[in-house]
C-alpha positions as CSV (number, residue, x, y, z in Angstrom):
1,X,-23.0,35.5,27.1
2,X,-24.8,33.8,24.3
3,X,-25.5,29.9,25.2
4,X,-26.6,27.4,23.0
5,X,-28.8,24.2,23.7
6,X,-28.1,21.2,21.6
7,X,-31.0,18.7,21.3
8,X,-30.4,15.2,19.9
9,X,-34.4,13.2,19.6
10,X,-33.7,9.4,19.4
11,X,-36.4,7.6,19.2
12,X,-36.7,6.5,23.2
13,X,-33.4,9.0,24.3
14,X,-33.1,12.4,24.4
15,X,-29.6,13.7,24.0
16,X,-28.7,17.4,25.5
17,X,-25.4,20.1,25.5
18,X,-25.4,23.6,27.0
19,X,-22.7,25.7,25.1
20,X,-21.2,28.9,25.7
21,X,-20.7,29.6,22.1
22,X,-18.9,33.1,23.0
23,X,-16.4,31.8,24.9
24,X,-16.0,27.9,23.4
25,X,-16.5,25.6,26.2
26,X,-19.0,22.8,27.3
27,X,-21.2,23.6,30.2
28,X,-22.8,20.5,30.9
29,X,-24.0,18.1,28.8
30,X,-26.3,14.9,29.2
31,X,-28.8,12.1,28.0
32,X,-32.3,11.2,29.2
33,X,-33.5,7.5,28.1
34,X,-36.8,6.6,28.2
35,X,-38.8,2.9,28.0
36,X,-38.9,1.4,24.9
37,X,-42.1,1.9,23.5
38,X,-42.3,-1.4,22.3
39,X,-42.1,-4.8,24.2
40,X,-38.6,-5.8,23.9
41,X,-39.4,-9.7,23.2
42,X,-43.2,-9.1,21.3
43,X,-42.0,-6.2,19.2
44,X,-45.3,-4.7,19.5
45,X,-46.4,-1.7,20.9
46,X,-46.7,-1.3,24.7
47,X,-50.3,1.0,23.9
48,X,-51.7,-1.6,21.4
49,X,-53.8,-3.6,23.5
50,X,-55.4,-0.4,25.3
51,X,-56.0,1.1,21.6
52,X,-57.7,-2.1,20.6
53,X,-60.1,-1.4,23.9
54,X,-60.6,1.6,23.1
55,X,-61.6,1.0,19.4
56,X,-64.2,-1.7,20.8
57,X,-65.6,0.3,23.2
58,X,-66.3,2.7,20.6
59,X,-67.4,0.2,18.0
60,X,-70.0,-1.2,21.0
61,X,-71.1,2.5,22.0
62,X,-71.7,3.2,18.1
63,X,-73.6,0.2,17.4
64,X,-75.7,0.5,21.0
65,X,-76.5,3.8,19.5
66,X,-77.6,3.0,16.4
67,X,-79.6,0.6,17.3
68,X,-81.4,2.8,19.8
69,X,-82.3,5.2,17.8
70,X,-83.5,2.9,14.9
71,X,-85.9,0.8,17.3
72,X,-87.3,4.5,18.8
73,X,-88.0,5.4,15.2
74,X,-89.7,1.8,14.1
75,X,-91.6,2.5,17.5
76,X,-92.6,5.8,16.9
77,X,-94.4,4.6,13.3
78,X,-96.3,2.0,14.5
79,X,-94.1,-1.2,14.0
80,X,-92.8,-2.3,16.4
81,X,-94.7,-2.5,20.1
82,X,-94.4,0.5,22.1
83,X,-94.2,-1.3,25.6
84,X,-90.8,-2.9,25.9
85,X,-92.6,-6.6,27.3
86,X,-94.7,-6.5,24.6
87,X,-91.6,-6.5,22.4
88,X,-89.6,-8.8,23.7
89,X,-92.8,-11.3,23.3
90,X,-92.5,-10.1,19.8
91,X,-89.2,-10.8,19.1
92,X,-89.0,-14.2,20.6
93,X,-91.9,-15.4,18.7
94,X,-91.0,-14.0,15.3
95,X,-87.9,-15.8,13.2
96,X,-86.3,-12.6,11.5
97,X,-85.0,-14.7,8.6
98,X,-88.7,-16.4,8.1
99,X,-89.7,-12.8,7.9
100,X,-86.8,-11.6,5.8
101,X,-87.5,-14.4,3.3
102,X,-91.5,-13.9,3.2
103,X,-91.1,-10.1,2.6
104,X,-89.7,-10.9,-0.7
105,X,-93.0,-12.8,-1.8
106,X,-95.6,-11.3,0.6
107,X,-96.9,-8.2,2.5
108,X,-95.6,-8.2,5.9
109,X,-97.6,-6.6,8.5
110,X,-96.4,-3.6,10.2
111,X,-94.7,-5.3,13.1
112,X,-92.7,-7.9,10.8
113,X,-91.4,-4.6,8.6
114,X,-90.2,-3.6,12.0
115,X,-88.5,-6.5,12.5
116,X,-86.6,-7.2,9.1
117,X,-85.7,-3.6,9.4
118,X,-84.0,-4.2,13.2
119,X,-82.7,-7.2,12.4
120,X,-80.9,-5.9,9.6
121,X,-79.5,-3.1,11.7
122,X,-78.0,-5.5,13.4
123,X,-76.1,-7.3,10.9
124,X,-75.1,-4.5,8.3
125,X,-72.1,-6.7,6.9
126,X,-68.5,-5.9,6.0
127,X,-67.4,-2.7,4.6
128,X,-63.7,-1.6,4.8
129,X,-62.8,2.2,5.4
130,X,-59.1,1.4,4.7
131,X,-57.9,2.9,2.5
132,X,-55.4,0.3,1.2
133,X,-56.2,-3.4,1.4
134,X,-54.7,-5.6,3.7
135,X,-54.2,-9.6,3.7
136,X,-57.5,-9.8,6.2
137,X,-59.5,-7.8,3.7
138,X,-58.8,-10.0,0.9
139,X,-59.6,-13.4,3.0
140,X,-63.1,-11.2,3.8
141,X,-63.8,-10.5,0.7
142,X,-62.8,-14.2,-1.1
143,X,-65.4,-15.7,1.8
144,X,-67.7,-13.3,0.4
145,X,-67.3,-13.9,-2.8
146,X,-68.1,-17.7,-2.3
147,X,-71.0,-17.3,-0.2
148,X,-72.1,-15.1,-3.3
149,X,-71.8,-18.2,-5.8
150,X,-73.9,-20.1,-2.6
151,X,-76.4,-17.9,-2.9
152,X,-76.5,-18.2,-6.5
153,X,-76.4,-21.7,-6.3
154,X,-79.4,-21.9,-4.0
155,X,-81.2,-19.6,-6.4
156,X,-82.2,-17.0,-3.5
157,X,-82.4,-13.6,-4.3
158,X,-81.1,-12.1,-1.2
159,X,-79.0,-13.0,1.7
160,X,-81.8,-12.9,4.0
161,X,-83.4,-15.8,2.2
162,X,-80.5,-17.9,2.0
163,X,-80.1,-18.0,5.6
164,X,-84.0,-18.5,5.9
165,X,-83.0,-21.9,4.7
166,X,-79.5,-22.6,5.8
167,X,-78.5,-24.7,8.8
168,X,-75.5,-22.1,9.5
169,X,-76.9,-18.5,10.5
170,X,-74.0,-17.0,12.2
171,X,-70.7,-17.4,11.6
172,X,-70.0,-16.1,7.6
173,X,-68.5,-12.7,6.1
174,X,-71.3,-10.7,4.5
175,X,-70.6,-7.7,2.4
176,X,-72.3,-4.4,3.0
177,X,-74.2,-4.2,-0.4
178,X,-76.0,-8.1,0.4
179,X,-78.3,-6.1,3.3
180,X,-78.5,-2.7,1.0
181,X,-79.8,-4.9,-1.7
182,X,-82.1,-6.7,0.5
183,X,-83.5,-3.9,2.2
184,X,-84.5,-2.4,-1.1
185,X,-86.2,-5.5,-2.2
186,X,-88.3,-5.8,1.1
187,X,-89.2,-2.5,1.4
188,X,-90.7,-2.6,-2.7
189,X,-92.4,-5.3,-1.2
190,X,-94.1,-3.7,1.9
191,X,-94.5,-0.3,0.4
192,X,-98.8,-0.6,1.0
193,X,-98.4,-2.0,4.9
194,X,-95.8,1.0,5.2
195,X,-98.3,3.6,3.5
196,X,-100.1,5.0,6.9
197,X,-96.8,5.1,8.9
198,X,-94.8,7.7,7.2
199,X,-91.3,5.5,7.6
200,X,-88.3,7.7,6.0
């Protein structure tokens, strides 16, 4: 006896028939229907909102990371404080955007590399791994654009230095290449207080 199983995939149903192909007839026949896999009134997808967790736990866990191993490196050449008190007292006390504009006219000392370099980590900026652009991407990249022709404006040469001297530290798009650029310019800088700790 040769039966047949017919499948029909909707896209929350799943539609069956047994057939006994020799002999012509219907066995039995059926439907499963499963829950919509989007909210009926929102229209959006039931899973979003634990997707969007899960993406920001991983964005936190990546950047926790990062910034872990980046402050055991400055600590392991000499600039930043070993002891973790000793640290803190540091970082309280010392205005990374101060530091950020002074290391593009003077030679910081070890421990204010350090922290120019951490507090750079931090930031990083905007860079977009789509790989079409999207309506949010363009507002990003027209607020970066402007804060651009501010910094221009201002005459600074970096980001780091325009903040130095702006009311409004938080708060703005940056771009990626701002903190690459600015890194290379301190670091030309602070190339002979870097000379004895072997930083790469």
């Amino acid at each position: 006896m040769a039966i047949v199983l017919g499948l029909d995939l909707g896209a929350n149903s799943i539609g069956w028939a047994l057939l006994n192909e020799k002999e012509g007839y219907l066995i039995d026949c059926g439907v499963r229907v499963f829950p919509e896999p989007v909210d009926p009134k929102s229209k959006v997808a039931k899973n979003q909102a634990r997707r969007a967790a899960r993406a920001a736990r991983r964005l936190i866990s990546r950047r926790k990371g990062r910034k872990k191993l980046l402050l055991e490196h400055l600590v392991s050449k000499n600039l930043l404080p070993e002891s973790s008190t000793e640290r803190e007292k540091f970082f309280s006390s010392a205005d990374p955007y101060a530091l950020r504009k002074k290391a593009l006219y003077e030679k910081l000392e070890p421990f204010e590399i350090g922290r120019v370099f951490y507090h750079i980590c931090q930031r990083r900026g905007f860079k977009s791994n789509r790989k079409t652009a999207t309506a949010e991407d363009g507002k990003i990249s027209s607020s970066i654009n402007s804060l651009r022709e501010e910094i221009k404006k201002q005459n600074c040469q970096t980001l780091g230095e325009f903040l130095a001297q702006s009311d409004k530290k938080r708060g703005r798009f940056t771009d990626r290449t701002m903190y690459e650029e600015e890194f290379e310019k301190s670091y030309g800088k602070s190339k002979q207080s870097l000379a004895g700790s072997s930083f790469n």
